[in-house]
PyMOL Python script that loads the backbone (N, CA, C, O; Angstrom):
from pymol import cmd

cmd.read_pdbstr("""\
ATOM      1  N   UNK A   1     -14.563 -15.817  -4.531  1.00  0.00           N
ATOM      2  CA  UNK A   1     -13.627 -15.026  -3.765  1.00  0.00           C
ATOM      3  C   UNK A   1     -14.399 -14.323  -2.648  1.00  0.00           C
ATOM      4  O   UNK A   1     -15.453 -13.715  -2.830  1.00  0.00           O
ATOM      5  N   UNK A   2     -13.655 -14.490  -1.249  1.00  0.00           N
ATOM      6  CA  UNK A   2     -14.460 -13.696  -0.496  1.00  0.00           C
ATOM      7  C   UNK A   2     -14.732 -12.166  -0.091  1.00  0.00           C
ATOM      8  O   UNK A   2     -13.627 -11.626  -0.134  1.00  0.00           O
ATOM      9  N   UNK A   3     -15.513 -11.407   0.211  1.00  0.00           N
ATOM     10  CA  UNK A   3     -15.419 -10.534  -0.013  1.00  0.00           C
ATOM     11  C   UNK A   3     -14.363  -9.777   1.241  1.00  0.00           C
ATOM     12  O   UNK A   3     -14.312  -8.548   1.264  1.00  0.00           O
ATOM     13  N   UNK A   4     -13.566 -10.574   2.229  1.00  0.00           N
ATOM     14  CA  UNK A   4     -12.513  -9.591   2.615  1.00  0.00           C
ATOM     15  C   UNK A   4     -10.984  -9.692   1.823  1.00  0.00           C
ATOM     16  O   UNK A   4     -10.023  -8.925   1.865  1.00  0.00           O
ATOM     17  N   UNK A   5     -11.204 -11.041   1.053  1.00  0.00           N
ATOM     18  CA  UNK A   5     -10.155 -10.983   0.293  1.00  0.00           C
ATOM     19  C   UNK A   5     -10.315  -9.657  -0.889  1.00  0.00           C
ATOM     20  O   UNK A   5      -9.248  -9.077  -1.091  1.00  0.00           O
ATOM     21  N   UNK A   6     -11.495  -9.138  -1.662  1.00  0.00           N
ATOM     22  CA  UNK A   6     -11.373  -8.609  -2.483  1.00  0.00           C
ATOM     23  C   UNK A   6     -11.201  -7.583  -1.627  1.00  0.00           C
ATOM     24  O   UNK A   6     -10.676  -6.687  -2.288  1.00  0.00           O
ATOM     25  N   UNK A   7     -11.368  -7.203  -0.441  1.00  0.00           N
ATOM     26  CA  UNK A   7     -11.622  -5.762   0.350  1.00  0.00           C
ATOM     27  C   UNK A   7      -9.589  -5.363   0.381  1.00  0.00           C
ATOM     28  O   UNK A   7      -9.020  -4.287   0.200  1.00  0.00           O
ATOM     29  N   UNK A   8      -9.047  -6.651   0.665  1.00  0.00           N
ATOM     30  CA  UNK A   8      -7.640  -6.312   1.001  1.00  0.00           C
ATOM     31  C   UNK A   8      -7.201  -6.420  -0.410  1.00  0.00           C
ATOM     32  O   UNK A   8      -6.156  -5.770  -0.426  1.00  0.00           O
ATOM     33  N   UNK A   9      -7.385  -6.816  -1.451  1.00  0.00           N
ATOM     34  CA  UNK A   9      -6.851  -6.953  -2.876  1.00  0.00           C
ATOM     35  C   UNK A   9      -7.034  -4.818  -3.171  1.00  0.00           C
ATOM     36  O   UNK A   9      -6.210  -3.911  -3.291  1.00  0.00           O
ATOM     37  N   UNK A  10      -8.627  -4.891  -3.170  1.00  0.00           N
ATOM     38  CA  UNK A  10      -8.695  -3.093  -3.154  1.00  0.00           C
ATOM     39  C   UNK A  10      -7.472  -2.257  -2.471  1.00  0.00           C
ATOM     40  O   UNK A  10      -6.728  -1.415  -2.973  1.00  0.00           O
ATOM     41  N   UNK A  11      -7.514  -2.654  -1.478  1.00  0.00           N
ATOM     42  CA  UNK A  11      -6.849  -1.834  -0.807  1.00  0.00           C
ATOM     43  C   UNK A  11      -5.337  -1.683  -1.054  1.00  0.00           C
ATOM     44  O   UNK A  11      -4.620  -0.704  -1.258  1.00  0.00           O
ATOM     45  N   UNK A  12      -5.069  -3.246  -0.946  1.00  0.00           N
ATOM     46  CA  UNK A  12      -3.241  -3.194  -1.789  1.00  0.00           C
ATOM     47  C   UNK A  12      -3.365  -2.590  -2.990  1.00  0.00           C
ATOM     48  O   UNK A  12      -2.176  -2.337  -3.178  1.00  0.00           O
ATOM     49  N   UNK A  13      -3.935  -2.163  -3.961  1.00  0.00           N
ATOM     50  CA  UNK A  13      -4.514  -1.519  -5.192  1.00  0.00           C
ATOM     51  C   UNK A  13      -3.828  -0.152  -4.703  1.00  0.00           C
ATOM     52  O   UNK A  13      -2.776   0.370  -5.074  1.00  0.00           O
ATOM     53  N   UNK A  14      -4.788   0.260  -3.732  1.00  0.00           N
ATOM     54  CA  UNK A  14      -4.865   1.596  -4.146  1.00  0.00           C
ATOM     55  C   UNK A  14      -3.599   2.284  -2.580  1.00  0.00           C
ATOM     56  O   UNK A  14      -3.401   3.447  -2.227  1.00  0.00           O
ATOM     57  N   UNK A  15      -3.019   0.991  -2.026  1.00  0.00           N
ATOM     58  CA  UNK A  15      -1.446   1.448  -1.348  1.00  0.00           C
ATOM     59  C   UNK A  15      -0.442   1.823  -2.611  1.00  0.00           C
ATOM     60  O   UNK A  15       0.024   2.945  -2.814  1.00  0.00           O
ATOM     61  N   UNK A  16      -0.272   0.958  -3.201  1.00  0.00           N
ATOM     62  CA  UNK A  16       0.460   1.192  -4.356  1.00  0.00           C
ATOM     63  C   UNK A  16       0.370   2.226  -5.243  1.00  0.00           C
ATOM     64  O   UNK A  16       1.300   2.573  -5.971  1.00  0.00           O
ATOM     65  N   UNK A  17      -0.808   2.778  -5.212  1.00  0.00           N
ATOM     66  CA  UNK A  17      -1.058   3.827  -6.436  1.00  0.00           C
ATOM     67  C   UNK A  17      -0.808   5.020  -5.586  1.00  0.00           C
ATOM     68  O   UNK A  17      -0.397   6.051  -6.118  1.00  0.00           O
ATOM     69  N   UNK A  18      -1.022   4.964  -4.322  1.00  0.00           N
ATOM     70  CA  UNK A  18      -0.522   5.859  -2.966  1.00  0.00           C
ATOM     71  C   UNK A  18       1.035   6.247  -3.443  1.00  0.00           C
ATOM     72  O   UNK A  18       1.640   7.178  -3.976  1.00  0.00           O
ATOM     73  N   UNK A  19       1.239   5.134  -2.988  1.00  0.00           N
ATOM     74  CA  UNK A  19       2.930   5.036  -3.201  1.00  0.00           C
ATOM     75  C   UNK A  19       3.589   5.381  -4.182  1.00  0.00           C
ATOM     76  O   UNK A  19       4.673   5.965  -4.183  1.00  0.00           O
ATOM     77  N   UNK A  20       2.757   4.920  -5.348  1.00  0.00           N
ATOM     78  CA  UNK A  20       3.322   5.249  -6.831  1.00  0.00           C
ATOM     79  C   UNK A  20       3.810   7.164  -6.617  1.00  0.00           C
ATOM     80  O   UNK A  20       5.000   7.426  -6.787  1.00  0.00           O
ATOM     81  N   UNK A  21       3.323   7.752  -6.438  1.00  0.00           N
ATOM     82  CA  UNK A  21       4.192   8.959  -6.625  1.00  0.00           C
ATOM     83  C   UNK A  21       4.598   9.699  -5.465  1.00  0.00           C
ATOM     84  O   UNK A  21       5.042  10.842  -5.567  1.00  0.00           O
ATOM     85  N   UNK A  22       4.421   8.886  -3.960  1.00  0.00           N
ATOM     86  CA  UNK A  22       4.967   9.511  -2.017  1.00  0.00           C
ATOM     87  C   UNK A  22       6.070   8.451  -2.547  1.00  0.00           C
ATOM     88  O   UNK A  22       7.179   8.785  -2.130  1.00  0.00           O
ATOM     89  N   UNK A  23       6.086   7.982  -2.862  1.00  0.00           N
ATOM     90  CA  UNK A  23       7.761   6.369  -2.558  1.00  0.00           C
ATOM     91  C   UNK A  23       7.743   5.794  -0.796  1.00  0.00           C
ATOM     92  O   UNK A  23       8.236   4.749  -0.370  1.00  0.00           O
ATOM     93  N   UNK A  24       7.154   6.650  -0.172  1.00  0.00           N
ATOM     94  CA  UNK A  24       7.163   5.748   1.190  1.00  0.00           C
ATOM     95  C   UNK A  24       5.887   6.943   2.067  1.00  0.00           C
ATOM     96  O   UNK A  24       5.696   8.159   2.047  1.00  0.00           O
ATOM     97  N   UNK A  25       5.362   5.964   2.642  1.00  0.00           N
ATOM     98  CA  UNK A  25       4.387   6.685   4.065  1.00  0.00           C
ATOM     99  C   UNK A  25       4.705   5.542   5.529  1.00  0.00           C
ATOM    100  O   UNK A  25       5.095   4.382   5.668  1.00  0.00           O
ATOM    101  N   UNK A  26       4.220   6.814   6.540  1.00  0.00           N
ATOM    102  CA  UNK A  26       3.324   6.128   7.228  1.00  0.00           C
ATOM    103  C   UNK A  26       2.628   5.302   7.514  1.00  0.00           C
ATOM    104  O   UNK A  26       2.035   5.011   6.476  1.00  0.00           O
ATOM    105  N   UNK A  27       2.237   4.600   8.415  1.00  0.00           N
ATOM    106  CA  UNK A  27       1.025   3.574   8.290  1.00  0.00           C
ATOM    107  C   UNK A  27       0.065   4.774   8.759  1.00  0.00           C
ATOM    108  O   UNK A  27      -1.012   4.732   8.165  1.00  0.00           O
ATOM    109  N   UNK A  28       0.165   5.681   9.544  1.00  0.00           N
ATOM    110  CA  UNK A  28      -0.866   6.586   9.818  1.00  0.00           C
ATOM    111  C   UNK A  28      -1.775   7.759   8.409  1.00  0.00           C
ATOM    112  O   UNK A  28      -2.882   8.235   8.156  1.00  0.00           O
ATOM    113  N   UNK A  29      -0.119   7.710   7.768  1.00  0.00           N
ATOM    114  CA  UNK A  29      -0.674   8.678   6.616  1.00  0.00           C
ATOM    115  C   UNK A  29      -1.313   7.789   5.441  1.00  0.00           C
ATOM    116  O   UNK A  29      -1.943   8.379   4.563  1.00  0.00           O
ATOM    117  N   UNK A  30      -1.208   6.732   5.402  1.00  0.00           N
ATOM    118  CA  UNK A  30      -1.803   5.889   4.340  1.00  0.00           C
ATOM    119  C   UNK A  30      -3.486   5.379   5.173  1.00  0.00           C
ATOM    120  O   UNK A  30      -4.484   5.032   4.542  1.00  0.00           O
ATOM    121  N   UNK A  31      -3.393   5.462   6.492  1.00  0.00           N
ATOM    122  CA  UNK A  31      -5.133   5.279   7.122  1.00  0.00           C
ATOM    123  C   UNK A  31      -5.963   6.662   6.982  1.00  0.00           C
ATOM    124  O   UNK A  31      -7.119   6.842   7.367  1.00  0.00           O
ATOM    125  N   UNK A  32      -4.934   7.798   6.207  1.00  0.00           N
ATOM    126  CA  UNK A  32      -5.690   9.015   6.373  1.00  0.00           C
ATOM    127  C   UNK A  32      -6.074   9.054   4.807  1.00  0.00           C
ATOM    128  O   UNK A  32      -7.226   9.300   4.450  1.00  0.00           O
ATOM    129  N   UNK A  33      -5.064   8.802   3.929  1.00  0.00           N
ATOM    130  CA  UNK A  33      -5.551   8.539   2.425  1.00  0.00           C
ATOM    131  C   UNK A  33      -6.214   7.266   1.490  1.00  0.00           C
ATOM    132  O   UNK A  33      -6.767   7.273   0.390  1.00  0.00           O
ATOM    133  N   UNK A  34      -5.953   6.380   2.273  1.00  0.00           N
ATOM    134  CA  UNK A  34      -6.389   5.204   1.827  1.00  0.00           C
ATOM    135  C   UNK A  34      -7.954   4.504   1.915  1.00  0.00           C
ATOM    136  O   UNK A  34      -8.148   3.627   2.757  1.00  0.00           O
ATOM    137  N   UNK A  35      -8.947   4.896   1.092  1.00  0.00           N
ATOM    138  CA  UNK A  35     -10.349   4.568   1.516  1.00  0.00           C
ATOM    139  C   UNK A  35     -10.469   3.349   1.593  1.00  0.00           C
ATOM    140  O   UNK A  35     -10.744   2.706   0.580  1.00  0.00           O
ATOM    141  N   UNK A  36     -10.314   2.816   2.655  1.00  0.00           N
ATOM    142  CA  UNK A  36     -10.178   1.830   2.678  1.00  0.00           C
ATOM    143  C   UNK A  36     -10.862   1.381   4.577  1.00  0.00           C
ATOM    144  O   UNK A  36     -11.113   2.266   5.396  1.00  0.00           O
ATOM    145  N   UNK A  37     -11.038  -0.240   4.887  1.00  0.00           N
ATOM    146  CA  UNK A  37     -10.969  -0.265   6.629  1.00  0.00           C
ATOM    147  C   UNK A  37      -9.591  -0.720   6.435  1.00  0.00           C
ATOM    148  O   UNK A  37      -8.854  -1.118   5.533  1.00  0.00           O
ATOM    149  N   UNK A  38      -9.576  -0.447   7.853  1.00  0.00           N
ATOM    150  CA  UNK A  38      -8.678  -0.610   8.739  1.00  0.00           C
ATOM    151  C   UNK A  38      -7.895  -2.042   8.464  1.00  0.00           C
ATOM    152  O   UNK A  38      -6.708  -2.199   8.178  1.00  0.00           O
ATOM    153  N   UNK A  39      -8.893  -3.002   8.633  1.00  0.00           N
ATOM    154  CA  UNK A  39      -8.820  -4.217   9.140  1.00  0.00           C
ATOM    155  C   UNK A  39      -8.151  -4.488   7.139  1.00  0.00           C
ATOM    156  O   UNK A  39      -7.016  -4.889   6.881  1.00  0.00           O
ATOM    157  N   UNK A  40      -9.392  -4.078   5.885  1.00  0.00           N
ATOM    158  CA  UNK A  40      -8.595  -4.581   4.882  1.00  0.00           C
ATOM    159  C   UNK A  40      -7.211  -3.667   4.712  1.00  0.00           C
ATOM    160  O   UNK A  40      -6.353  -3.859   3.850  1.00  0.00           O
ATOM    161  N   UNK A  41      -7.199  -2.908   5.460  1.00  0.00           N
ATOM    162  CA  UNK A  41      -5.318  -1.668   4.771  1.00  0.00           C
ATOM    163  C   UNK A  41      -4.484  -2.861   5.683  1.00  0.00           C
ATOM    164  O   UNK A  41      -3.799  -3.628   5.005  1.00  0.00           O
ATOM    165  N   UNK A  42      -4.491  -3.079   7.183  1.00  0.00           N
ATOM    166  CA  UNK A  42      -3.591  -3.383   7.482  1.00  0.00           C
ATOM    167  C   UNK A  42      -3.409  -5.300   7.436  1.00  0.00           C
ATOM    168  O   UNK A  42      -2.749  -6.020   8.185  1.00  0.00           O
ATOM    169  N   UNK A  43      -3.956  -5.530   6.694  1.00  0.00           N
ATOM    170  CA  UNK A  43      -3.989  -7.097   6.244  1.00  0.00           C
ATOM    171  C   UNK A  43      -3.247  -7.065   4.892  1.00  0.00           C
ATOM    172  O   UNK A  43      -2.335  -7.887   4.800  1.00  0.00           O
ATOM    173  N   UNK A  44      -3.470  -6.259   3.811  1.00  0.00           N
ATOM    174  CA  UNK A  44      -2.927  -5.884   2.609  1.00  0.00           C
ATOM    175  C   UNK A  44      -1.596  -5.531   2.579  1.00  0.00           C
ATOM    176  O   UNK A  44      -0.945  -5.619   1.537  1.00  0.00           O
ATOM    177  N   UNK A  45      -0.924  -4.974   4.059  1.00  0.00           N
ATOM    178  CA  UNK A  45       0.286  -5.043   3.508  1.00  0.00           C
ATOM    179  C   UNK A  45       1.300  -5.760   3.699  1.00  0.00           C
ATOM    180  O   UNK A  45       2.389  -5.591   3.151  1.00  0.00           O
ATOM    181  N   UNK A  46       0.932  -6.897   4.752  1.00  0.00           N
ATOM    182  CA  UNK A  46       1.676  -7.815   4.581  1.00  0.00           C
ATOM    183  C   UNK A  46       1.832  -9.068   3.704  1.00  0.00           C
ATOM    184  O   UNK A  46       2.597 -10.033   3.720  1.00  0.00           O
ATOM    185  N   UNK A  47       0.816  -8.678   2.941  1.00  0.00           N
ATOM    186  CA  UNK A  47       0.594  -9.446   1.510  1.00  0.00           C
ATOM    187  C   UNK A  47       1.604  -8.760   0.680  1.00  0.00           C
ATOM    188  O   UNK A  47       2.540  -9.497   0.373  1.00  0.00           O
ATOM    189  N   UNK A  48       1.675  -7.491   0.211  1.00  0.00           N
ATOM    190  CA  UNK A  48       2.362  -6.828  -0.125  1.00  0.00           C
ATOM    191  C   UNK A  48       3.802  -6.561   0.084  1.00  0.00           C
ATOM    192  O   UNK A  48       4.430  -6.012  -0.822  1.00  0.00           O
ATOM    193  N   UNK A  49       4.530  -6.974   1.456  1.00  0.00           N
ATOM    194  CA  UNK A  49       5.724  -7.175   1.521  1.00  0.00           C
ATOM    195  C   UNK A  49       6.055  -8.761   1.018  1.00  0.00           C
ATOM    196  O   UNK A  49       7.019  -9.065   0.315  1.00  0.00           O
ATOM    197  N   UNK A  50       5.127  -9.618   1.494  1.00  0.00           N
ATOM    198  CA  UNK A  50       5.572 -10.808   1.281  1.00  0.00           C
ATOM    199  C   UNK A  50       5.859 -11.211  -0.274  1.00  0.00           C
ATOM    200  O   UNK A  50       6.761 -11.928  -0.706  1.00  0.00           O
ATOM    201  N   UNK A  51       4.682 -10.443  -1.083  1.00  0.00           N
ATOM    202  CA  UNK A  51       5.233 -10.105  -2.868  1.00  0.00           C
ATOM    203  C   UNK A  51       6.467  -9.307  -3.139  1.00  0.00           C
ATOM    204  O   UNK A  51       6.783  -9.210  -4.324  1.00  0.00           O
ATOM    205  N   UNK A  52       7.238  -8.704  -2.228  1.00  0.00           N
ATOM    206  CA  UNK A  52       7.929  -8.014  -2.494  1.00  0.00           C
ATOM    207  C   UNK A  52       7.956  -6.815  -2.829  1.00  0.00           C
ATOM    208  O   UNK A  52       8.925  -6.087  -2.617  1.00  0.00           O
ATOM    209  N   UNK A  53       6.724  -6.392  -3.490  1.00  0.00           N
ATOM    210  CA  UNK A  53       6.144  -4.803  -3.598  1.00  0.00           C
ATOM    211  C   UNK A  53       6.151  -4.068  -2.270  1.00  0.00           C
ATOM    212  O   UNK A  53       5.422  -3.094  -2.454  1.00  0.00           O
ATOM    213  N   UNK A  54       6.683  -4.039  -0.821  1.00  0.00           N
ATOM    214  CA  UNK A  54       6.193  -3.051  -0.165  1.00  0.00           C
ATOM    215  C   UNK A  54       7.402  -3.724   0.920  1.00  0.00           C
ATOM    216  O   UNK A  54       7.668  -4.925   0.979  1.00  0.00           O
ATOM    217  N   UNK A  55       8.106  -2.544   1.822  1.00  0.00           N
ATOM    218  CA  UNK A  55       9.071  -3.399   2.824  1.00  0.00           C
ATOM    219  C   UNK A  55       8.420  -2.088   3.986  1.00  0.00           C
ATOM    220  O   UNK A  55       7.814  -1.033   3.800  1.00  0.00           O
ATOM    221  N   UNK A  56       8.834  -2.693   5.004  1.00  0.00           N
ATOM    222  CA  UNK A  56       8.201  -1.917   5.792  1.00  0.00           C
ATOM    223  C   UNK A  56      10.152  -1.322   7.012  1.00  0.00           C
ATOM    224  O   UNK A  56      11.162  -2.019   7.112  1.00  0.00           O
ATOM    225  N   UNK A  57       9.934  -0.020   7.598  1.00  0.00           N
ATOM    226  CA  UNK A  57      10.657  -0.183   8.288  1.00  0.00           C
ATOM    227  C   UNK A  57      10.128   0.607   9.433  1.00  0.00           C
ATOM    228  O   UNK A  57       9.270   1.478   9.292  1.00  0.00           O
ATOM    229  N   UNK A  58      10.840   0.170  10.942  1.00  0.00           N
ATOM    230  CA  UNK A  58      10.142   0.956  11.957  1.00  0.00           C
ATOM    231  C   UNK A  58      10.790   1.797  12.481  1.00  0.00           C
ATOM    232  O   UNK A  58      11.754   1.432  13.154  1.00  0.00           O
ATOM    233  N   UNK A  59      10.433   3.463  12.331  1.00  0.00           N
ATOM    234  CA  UNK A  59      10.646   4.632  12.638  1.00  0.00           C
ATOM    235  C   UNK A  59      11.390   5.062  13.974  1.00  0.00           C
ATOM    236  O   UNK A  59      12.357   5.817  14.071  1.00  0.00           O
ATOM    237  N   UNK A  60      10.647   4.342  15.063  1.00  0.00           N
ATOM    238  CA  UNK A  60      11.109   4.497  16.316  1.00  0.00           C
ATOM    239  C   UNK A  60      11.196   3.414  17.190  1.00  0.00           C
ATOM    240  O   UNK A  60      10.477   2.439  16.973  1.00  0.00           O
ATOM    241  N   UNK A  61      11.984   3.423  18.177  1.00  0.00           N
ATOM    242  CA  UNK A  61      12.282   1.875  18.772  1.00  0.00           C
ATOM    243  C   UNK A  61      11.031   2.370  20.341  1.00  0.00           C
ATOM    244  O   UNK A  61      11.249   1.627  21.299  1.00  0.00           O
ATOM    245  N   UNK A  62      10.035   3.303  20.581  1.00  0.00           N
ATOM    246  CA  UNK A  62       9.625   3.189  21.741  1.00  0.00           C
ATOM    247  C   UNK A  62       8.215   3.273  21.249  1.00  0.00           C
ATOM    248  O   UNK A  62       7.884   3.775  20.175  1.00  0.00           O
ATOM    249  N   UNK A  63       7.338   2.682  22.219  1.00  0.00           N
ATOM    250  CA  UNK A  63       5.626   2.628  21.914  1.00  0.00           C
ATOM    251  C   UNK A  63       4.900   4.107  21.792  1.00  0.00           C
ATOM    252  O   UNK A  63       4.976   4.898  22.733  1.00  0.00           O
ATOM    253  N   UNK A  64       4.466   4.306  21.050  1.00  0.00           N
ATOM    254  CA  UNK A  64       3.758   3.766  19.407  1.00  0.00           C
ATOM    255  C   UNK A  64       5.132   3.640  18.731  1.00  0.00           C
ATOM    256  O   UNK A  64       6.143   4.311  18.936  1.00  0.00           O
ATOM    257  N   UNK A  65       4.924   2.594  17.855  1.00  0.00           N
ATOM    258  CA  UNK A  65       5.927   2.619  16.952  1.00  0.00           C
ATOM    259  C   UNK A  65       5.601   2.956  15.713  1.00  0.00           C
ATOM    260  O   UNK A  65       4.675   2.263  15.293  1.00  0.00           O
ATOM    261  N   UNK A  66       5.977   3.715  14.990  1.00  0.00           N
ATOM    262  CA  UNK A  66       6.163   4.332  13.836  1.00  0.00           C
ATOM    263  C   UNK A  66       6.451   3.457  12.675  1.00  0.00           C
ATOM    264  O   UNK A  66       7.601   3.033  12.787  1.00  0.00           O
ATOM    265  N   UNK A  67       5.990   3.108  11.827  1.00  0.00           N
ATOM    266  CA  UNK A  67       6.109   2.295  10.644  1.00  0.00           C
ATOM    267  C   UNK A  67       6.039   3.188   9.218  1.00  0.00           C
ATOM    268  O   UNK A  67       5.126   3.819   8.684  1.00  0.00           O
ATOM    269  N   UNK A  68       7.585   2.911   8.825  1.00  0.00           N
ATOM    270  CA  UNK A  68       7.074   3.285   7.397  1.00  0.00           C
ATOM    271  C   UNK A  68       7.068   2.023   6.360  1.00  0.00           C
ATOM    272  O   UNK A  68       7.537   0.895   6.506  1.00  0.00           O
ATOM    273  N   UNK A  69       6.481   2.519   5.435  1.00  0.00           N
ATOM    274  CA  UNK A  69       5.858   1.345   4.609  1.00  0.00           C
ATOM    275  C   UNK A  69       6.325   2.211   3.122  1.00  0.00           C
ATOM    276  O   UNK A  69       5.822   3.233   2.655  1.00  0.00           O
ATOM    277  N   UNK A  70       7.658   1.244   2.517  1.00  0.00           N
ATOM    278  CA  UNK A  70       8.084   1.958   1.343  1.00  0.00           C
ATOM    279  C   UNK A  70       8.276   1.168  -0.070  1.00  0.00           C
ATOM    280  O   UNK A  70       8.585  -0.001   0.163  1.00  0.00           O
ATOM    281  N   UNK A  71       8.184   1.463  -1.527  1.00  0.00           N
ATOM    282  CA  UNK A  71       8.209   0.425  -2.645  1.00  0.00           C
ATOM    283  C   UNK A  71       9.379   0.371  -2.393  1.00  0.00           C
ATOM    284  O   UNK A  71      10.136   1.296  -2.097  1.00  0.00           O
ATOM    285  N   UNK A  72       9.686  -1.230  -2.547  1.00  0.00           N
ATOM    286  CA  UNK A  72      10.754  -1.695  -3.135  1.00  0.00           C
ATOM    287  C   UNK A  72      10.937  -1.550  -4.942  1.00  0.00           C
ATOM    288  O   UNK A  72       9.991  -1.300  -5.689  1.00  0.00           O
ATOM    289  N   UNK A  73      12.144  -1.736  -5.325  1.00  0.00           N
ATOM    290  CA  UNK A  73      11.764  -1.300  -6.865  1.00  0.00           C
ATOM    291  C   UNK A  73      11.423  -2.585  -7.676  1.00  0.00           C
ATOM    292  O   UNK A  73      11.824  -2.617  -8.839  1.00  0.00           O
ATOM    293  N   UNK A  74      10.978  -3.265  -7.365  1.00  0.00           N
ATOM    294  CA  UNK A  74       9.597  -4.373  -7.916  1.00  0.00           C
ATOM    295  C   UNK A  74       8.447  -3.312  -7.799  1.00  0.00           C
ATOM    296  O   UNK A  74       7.937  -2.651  -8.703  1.00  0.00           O
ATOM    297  N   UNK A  75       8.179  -3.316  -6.509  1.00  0.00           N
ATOM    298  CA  UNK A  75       6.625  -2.407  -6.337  1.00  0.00           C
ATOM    299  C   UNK A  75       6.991  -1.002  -7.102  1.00  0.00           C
ATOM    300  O   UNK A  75       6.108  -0.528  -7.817  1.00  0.00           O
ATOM    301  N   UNK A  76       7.677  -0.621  -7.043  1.00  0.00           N
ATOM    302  CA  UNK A  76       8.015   0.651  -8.369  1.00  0.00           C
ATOM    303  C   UNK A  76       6.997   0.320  -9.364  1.00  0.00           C
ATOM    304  O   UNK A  76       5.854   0.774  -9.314  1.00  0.00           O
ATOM    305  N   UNK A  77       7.412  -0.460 -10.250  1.00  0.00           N
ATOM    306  CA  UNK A  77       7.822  -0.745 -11.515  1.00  0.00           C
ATOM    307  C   UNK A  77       6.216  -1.309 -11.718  1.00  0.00           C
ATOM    308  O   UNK A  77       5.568  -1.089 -12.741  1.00  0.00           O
ATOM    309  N   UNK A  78       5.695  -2.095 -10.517  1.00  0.00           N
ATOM    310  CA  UNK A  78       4.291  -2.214 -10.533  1.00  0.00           C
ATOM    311  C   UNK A  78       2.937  -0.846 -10.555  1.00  0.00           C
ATOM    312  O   UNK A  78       1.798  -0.479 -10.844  1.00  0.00           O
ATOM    313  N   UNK A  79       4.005  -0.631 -10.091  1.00  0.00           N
ATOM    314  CA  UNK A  79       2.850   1.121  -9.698  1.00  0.00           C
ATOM    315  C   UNK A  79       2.387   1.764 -10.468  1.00  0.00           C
ATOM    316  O   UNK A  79       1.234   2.080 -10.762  1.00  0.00           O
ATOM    317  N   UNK A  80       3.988   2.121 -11.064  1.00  0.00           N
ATOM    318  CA  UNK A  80       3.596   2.650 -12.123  1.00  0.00           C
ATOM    319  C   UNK A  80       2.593   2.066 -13.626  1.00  0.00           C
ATOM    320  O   UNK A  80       1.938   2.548 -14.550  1.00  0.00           O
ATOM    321  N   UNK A  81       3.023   0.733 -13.087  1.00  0.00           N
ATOM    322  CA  UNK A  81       2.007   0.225 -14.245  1.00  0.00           C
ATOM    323  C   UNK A  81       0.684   0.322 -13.696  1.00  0.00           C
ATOM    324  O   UNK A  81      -0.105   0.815 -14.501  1.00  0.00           O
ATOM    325  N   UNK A  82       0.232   0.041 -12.691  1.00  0.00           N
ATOM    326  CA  UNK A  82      -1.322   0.398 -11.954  1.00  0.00           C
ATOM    327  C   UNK A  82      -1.441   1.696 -12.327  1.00  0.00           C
ATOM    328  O   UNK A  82      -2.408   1.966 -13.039  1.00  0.00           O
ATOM    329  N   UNK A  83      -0.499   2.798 -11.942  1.00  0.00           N
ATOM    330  CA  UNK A  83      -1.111   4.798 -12.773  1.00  0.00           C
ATOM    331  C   UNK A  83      -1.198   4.488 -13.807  1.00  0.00           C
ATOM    332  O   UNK A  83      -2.300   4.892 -14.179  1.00  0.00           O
ATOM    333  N   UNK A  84      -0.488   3.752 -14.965  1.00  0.00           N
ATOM    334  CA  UNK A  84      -0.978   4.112 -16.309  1.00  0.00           C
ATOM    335  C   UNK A  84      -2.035   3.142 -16.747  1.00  0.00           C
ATOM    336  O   UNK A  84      -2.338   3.170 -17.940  1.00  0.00           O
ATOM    337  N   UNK A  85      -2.696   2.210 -15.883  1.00  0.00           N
ATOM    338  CA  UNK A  85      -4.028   1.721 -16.414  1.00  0.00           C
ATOM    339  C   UNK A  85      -4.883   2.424 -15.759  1.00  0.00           C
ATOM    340  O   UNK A  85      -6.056   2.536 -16.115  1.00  0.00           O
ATOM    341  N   UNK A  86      -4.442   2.917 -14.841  1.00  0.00           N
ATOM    342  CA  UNK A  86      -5.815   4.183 -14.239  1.00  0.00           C
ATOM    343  C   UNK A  86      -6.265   4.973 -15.288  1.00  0.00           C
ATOM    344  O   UNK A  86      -7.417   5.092 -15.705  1.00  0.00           O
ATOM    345  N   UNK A  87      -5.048   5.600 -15.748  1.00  0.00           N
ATOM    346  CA  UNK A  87      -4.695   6.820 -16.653  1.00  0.00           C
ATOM    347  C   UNK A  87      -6.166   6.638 -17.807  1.00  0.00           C
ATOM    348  O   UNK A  87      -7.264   7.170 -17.974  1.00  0.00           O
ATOM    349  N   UNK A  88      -5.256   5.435 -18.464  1.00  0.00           N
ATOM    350  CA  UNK A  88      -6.167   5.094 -19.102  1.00  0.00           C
ATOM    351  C   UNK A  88      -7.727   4.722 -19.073  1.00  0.00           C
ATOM    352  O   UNK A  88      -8.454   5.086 -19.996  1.00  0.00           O
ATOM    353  N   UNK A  89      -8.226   3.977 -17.974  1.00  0.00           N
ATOM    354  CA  UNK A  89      -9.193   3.687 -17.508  1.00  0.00           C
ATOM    355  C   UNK A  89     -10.592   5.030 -17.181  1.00  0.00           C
ATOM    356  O   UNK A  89     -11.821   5.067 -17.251  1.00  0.00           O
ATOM    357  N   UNK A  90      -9.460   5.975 -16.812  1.00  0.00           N
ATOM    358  CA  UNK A  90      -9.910   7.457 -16.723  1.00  0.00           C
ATOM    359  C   UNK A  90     -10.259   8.578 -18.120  1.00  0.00           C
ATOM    360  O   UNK A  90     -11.042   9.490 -18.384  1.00  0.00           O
ATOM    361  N   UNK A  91      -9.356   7.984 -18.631  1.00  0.00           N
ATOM    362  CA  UNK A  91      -9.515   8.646 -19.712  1.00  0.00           C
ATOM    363  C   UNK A  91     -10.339   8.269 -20.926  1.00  0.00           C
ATOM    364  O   UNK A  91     -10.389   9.024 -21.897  1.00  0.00           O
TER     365      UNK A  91
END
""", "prot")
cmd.dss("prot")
cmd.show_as("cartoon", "prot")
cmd.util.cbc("prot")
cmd.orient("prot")
């Protein structure tokens, strides 16, 4: 596996666990919480809509455009299962 695939696998990881308890951000507020680059956050989430875990909608119709990026309730239901193996993993 290469290592930008695992870089965007991380990163969809830890959008979701983002998400798991905001239900929707920003693309700006998820580049401010998400340790992650650039290049793997914004590659990850169109992996992530295309699974169905993540739909995106756009905020404003004039440049910059505003993107929010929110679970669908598939990506719910995933999330929460990613917090409780954290949970655990942590504990």
């Amino acid at each position: 596996m290469s290592k930008i695939v695992r870089l965007e696998k991380r990163a969809a990881l830890q959008i979701l666990l983002y998400l798991c308890s905001k239900k929707k951000a920003n693309r700006t507020e998820l580049r401010k919480n998400i340790k992650s680059s650039l290049d793997a956050l914004y590659s990850a989430i169109p992996v992530l809509v295309g699974l169905g875990l993540v739909k995106e909608k756009k905020q404003s119709r004039q440049f910059p455009f505003e993107v929010e990026v929110e679970l669908t309730e598939k990506g719910e239901k995933v999330a929460r299962y990613l917090f409780e193996i954290e949970k655990i993993l942590e504990g």
